[in-house]
N, C-alpha and C positions, 0 to 999 in steps of 0.2 A: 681249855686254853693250854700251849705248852708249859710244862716246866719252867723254872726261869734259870736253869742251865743250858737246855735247851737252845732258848732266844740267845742263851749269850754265844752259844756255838755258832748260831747261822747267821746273828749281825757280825761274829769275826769272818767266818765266810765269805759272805758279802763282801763285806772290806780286802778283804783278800782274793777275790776276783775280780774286784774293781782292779786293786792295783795290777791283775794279771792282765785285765783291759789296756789299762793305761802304758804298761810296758807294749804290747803289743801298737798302738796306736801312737808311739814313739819311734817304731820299729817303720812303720807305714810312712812316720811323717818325713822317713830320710829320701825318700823318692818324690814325697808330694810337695815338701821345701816346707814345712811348716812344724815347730817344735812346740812341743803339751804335755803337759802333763807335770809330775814331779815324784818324789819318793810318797808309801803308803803311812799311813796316818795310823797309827795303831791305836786301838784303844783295848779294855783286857779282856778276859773270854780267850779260848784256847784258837790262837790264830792260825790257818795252816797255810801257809804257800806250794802256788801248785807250778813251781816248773819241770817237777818230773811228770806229774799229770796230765799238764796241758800241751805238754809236748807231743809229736804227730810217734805214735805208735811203730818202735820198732823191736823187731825180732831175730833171733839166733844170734842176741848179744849180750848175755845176762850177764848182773852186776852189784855192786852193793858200794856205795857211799857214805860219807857225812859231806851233807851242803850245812855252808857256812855263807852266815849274810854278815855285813857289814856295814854300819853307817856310822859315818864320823861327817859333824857339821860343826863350823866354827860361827857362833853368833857376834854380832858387830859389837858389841861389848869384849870380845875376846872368849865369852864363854865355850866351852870345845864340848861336847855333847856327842860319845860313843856307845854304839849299841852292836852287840854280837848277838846271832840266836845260832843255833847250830840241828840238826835235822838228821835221821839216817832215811837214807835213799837204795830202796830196790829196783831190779826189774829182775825179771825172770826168760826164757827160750820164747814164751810165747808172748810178751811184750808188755805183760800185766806190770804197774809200778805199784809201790807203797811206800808211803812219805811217813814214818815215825816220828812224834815228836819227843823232845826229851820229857814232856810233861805229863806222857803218856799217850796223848790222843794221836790217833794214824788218819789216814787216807787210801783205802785201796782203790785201784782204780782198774781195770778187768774193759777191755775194748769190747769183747765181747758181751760183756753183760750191758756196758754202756754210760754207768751213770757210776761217779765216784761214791762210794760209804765213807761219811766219818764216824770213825768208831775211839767209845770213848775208852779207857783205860782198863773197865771191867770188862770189855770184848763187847760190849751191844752196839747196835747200831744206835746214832746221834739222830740222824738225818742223814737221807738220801738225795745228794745233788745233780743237779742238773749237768748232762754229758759237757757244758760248756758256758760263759756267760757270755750274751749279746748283747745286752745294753747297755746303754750310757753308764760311763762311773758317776754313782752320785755324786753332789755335788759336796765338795771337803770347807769342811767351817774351818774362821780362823784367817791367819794373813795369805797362808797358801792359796785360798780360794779367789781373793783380790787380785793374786798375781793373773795379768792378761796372757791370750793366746794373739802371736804373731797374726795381723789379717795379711801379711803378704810375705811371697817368698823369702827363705833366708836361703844364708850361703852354707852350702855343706860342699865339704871336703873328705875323702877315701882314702886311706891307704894299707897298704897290703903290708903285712909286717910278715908275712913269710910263715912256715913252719918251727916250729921248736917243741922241745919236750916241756908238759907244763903238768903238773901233781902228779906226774908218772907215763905219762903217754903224751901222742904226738899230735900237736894241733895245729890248728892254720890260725894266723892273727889277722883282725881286721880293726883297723882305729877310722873313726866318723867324729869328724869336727864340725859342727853346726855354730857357725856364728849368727847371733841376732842384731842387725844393723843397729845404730843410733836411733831411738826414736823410735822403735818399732812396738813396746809396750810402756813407753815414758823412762827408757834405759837412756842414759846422758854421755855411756860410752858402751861400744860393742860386748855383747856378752859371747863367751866362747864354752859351748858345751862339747866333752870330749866322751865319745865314749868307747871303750874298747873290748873285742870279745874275742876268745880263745874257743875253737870249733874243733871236736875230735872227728875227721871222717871213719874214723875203725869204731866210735862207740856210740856216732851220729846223735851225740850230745854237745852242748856248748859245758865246756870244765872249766871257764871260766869268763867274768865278763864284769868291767869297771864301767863306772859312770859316772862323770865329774862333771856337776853343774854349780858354777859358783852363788843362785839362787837358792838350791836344798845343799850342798855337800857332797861329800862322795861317796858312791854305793858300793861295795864289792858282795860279787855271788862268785864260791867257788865249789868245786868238789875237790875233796880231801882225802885221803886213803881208799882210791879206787880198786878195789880187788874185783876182775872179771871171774866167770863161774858160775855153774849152776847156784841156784838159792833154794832154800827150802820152801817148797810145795806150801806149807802151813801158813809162809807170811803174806798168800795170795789169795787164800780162800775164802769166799764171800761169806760174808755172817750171817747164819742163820737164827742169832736168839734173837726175842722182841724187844719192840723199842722201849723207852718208857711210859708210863702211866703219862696220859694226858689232862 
Protein backbone atom coordinates (compact mmCIF):
# COMPACT_ATOMS: atom_id res chain seq x y z
CA UNK A 1 0.00 0.00 0.00
CA UNK A 2 1.09 3.68 -0.43
CA UNK A 3 2.71 5.64 2.17
CA UNK A 4 0.36 7.81 3.97
CA UNK A 5 2.06 10.98 2.52
CA UNK A 6 1.56 9.64 -0.46
CA UNK A 7 -2.47 9.40 -0.30
CA UNK A 8 -2.30 12.67 1.24
CA UNK A 9 -0.57 14.07 -1.92
CA UNK A 10 -2.99 12.49 -4.64
CA UNK A 11 -6.37 13.11 -2.49
CA UNK A 12 -5.16 16.93 -2.64
CA UNK A 13 -4.67 16.31 -6.14
CA UNK A 14 -7.71 15.16 -6.71
CA UNK A 15 -9.29 17.92 -5.21
CA UNK A 16 -7.39 20.16 -6.95
CA UNK A 17 -8.29 18.84 -10.38
CA UNK A 18 -11.67 18.58 -9.56
CA UNK A 19 -11.76 22.30 -8.88
CA UNK A 20 -9.66 22.76 -12.30
CA UNK A 21 -12.83 20.72 -13.64
CA UNK A 22 -15.14 22.82 -12.08
CA UNK A 23 -13.54 26.27 -13.17
CA UNK A 24 -13.54 24.89 -16.60
CA UNK A 25 -17.16 23.65 -16.57
CA UNK A 26 -18.04 27.24 -15.33
CA UNK A 27 -16.22 28.62 -18.26
CA UNK A 28 -18.48 26.23 -20.65
CA UNK A 29 -21.71 27.07 -18.73
CA UNK A 30 -21.36 30.95 -20.06
CA UNK A 31 -22.37 29.79 -23.56
CA UNK A 32 -24.63 26.92 -22.45
CA UNK A 33 -26.80 29.42 -19.87
CA UNK A 34 -26.30 27.20 -17.05
CA UNK A 35 -24.17 28.26 -13.68
CA UNK A 36 -22.14 25.17 -11.40
CA UNK A 37 -20.12 24.76 -9.65
CA UNK A 38 -18.47 26.84 -6.65
CA UNK A 39 -14.97 27.60 -4.94
CA UNK A 40 -12.52 24.24 -4.08
CA UNK A 41 -12.89 22.67 -0.67
CA UNK A 42 -9.57 22.20 0.59
CA UNK A 43 -8.64 19.83 3.00
CA UNK A 44 -4.60 19.40 4.18
CA UNK A 45 -2.09 17.47 2.29
CA UNK A 46 0.15 19.53 -0.01
CA UNK A 47 -2.55 21.12 -2.36
CA UNK A 48 -1.25 22.04 -5.83
CA UNK A 49 -3.24 24.12 -8.50
CA UNK A 50 -2.71 23.78 -11.85
CA UNK A 51 -3.44 26.82 -14.03
CA UNK A 52 -0.18 27.05 -15.31
CA UNK A 53 -0.41 23.36 -16.11
CA UNK A 54 -3.49 23.02 -17.51
CA UNK A 55 -3.34 25.77 -19.61
CA UNK A 56 -2.90 24.92 -23.55
CA UNK A 57 0.98 24.82 -24.07
CA UNK A 58 2.73 27.88 -25.30
CA UNK A 59 6.21 28.65 -26.61
CA UNK A 60 8.87 31.42 -27.26
CA UNK A 61 7.36 33.05 -24.26
CA UNK A 62 9.25 32.29 -21.06
CA UNK A 63 8.50 33.53 -17.81
CA UNK A 64 8.51 33.47 -14.07
CA UNK A 65 5.63 34.44 -11.62
CA UNK A 66 4.06 34.33 -8.17
CA UNK A 67 0.28 33.44 -8.58
CA UNK A 68 -1.49 34.53 -5.72
CA UNK A 69 -5.18 33.09 -4.90
CA UNK A 70 -7.47 34.84 -2.89
CA UNK A 71 -10.73 33.97 -1.05
CA UNK A 72 -12.64 36.27 1.14
CA UNK A 73 -16.34 35.09 2.18
CA UNK A 74 -18.49 36.78 4.41
CA UNK A 75 -20.90 34.36 6.50
CA UNK A 76 -24.54 35.37 7.47
CA UNK A 77 -23.48 35.79 10.97
CA UNK A 78 -21.16 38.49 9.75
CA UNK A 79 -18.21 36.24 10.09
CA UNK A 80 -15.47 37.29 7.21
CA UNK A 81 -13.32 34.16 6.47
CA UNK A 82 -9.85 35.07 4.33
CA UNK A 83 -7.52 32.93 2.86
CA UNK A 84 -4.26 33.79 0.59
CA UNK A 85 -1.84 31.03 -0.74
CA UNK A 86 0.79 32.24 -2.97
CA UNK A 87 2.79 29.94 -5.71
CA UNK A 88 5.90 30.63 -8.07
CA UNK A 89 5.12 29.98 -11.62
CA UNK A 90 7.55 29.10 -14.64
CA UNK A 91 7.57 28.49 -18.07
CA UNK A 92 10.46 28.21 -20.22
CA UNK A 93 11.16 28.77 -24.70
CA UNK A 94 9.80 25.47 -25.01
CA UNK A 95 6.67 25.78 -23.03
CA UNK A 96 7.48 23.36 -20.08
CA UNK A 97 5.64 25.04 -16.71
CA UNK A 98 6.55 24.38 -13.12
CA UNK A 99 4.14 25.37 -10.18
CA UNK A 100 6.48 25.70 -6.84
CA UNK A 101 4.88 25.77 -3.91
CA UNK A 102 5.94 27.80 -0.81
CA UNK A 103 5.85 24.41 1.09
CA UNK A 104 8.16 22.90 -1.12
CA UNK A 105 6.27 20.60 -3.14
CA UNK A 106 6.26 21.50 -7.29
CA UNK A 107 4.60 20.37 -10.25
CA UNK A 108 6.50 20.14 -13.57
CA UNK A 109 4.78 19.61 -16.42
CA UNK A 110 6.98 18.83 -19.90
CA UNK A 111 4.07 18.67 -23.06
CA UNK A 112 6.46 16.51 -24.37
CA UNK A 113 6.89 13.94 -21.81
CA UNK A 114 2.98 14.43 -21.18
CA UNK A 115 2.13 13.73 -17.75
CA UNK A 116 2.68 16.25 -14.90
CA UNK A 117 5.36 14.98 -11.73
CA UNK A 118 4.57 16.10 -8.31
CA UNK A 119 7.71 16.24 -6.74
CA UNK A 120 8.00 16.41 -3.12
CA UNK A 121 10.56 18.94 -1.30
CA UNK A 122 13.53 16.25 -1.36
CA UNK A 123 13.34 16.33 -5.36
CA UNK A 124 11.69 12.55 -5.70
CA UNK A 125 8.89 12.09 -7.41
CA UNK A 126 5.20 11.93 -5.43
CA UNK A 127 3.25 10.61 -8.18
CA UNK A 128 2.96 10.67 -11.56
CA UNK A 129 -0.36 12.40 -13.06
CA UNK A 130 -2.57 12.10 -15.45
CA UNK A 131 -1.82 14.60 -18.65
CA UNK A 132 -5.50 15.97 -17.71
CA UNK A 133 -8.56 15.22 -15.46
CA UNK A 134 -12.06 14.12 -17.19
CA UNK A 135 -14.39 13.22 -14.86
CA UNK A 136 -16.89 14.30 -12.97
CA UNK A 137 -15.74 16.58 -9.78
CA UNK A 138 -16.68 14.40 -6.86
CA UNK A 139 -19.10 14.99 -5.15
CA UNK A 140 -18.17 18.02 -2.10
CA UNK A 141 -19.76 17.22 1.51
CA UNK A 142 -21.35 19.74 3.49
CA UNK A 143 -23.93 22.71 2.70
CA UNK A 144 -22.07 23.43 -0.67
CA UNK A 145 -23.15 20.16 -2.05
CA UNK A 146 -27.10 20.93 -1.24
CA UNK A 147 -26.61 23.97 -3.15
CA UNK A 148 -28.79 23.12 -6.54
CA UNK A 149 -27.61 23.45 -10.33
CA UNK A 150 -29.89 25.90 -12.44
CA UNK A 151 -32.30 23.11 -14.74
CA UNK A 152 -32.89 26.05 -17.15
CA UNK A 153 -31.28 28.77 -18.86
CA UNK A 154 -30.07 31.91 -16.84
CA UNK A 155 -29.36 35.24 -18.01
CA UNK A 156 -25.70 36.05 -18.77
CA UNK A 157 -24.45 39.42 -19.72
CA UNK A 158 -20.58 40.38 -21.62
CA UNK A 159 -18.87 43.20 -21.59
CA UNK A 160 -15.71 44.27 -22.95
CA UNK A 161 -13.63 46.43 -20.63
CA UNK A 162 -11.14 47.17 -23.17
CA UNK A 163 -7.13 46.87 -22.76
CA UNK A 164 -5.03 48.22 -19.89
CA UNK A 165 -1.97 47.54 -18.15
CA UNK A 166 -2.46 45.07 -15.32
CA UNK A 167 0.80 43.54 -12.76
CA UNK A 168 2.96 45.07 -15.60
CA UNK A 169 1.85 44.28 -19.00
CA UNK A 170 -1.16 44.72 -21.32
CA UNK A 171 -4.38 42.78 -21.07
CA UNK A 172 -7.67 42.65 -22.66
CA UNK A 173 -10.71 42.69 -19.95
CA UNK A 174 -13.76 40.80 -20.09
CA UNK A 175 -16.69 40.92 -17.11
CA UNK A 176 -19.70 37.92 -17.41
CA UNK A 177 -22.75 38.69 -15.37
CA UNK A 178 -24.82 35.50 -14.84
CA UNK A 179 -28.00 36.12 -13.25
CA UNK A 180 -29.94 33.28 -11.73
CA UNK A 181 -33.77 34.03 -11.95
CA UNK A 182 -36.19 33.93 -8.84
CA UNK A 183 -36.90 30.50 -8.27
CA UNK A 184 -34.41 28.89 -10.10
CA UNK A 185 -32.66 26.71 -7.26
CA UNK A 186 -35.31 28.01 -4.33
CA UNK A 187 -33.42 31.76 -4.54
CA UNK A 188 -36.54 34.25 -3.36
CA UNK A 189 -34.53 36.94 -5.21
CA UNK A 190 -32.24 37.00 -8.29
CA UNK A 191 -28.64 35.99 -7.65
CA UNK A 192 -26.02 37.83 -9.73
CA UNK A 193 -22.70 36.08 -10.25
CA UNK A 194 -19.86 38.53 -11.83
CA UNK A 195 -16.94 37.33 -12.96
CA UNK A 196 -14.09 39.19 -14.37
CA UNK A 197 -10.69 38.15 -16.33
CA UNK A 198 -7.62 39.99 -17.46
CA UNK A 199 -6.07 38.20 -20.79
CA UNK A 200 -2.37 38.95 -21.82
CA UNK A 201 -2.40 38.39 -25.81
CA UNK A 202 1.84 38.98 -25.66
CA UNK A 203 2.08 36.18 -22.79
CA UNK A 204 -1.18 34.23 -23.86
CA UNK A 205 -1.86 33.87 -20.30
CA UNK A 206 -4.87 35.23 -18.26
CA UNK A 207 -2.70 37.74 -15.31
CA UNK A 208 -5.69 38.05 -13.86
CA UNK A 209 -9.26 37.01 -13.11
CA UNK A 210 -12.10 37.72 -10.10
CA UNK A 211 -15.22 35.94 -9.33
CA UNK A 212 -17.89 37.20 -7.23
CA UNK A 213 -20.60 34.91 -6.21
CA UNK A 214 -22.66 35.96 -3.35
CA UNK A 215 -23.34 32.05 -2.59
CA UNK A 216 -19.21 31.17 -1.93
CA UNK A 217 -17.62 34.91 -1.93
CA UNK A 218 -15.14 36.16 -3.91
CA UNK A 219 -12.16 34.51 -5.61
CA UNK A 220 -9.24 36.44 -6.98
CA UNK A 221 -6.24 34.66 -8.98
CA UNK A 222 -3.46 36.83 -10.11
CA UNK A 223 0.13 36.94 -11.35
CA UNK A 224 2.38 39.11 -9.53
CA UNK A 225 6.00 40.26 -10.31
CA UNK A 226 6.02 38.91 -13.88
CA UNK A 227 9.52 38.95 -15.22
CA UNK A 228 9.80 37.62 -18.96
CA UNK A 229 13.19 35.64 -19.98
CA UNK A 230 14.91 32.77 -20.29
CA UNK A 231 14.59 30.37 -16.98
CA UNK A 232 16.99 27.94 -15.88
CA UNK A 233 17.14 24.59 -17.82
CA UNK A 234 17.32 22.86 -14.04
CA UNK A 235 13.71 24.12 -13.00
CA UNK A 236 12.35 21.83 -15.98
CA UNK A 237 13.98 18.67 -15.80
CA UNK A 238 12.18 15.53 -15.27
CA UNK A 239 13.22 13.59 -12.07
CA UNK A 240 14.91 10.87 -12.40
CA UNK A 241 15.35 9.53 -8.53
CA UNK A 242 12.85 6.71 -7.20
CA UNK A 243 9.70 7.16 -5.70
CA UNK A 244 9.15 5.89 -2.29
CA UNK A 245 9.08 2.75 -0.70
CA UNK A 246 5.54 1.32 -1.05
Amino acid sequence: MLNLEVMIACAALWASCAAAQTAAANAGAVSSGISIGGPSMRSGGPSIDFEGTNSKTVTGKPLSATEERRTVQTLADGTRIENTETDKLYRDEEGRTRIQRMDGFGVIYDPVHGAPDLVSPDGRVRHNLPARYDGPPPTQAGEQAKIATPESPVTVYEEDLGSQPVNGVTAHGLRTTTTIPVGQIGNDRPIHIVSESWYSPDLQIDVKTVSSDPRYGETTYQLKDIHQGAQSPALFRHPTSARPQE
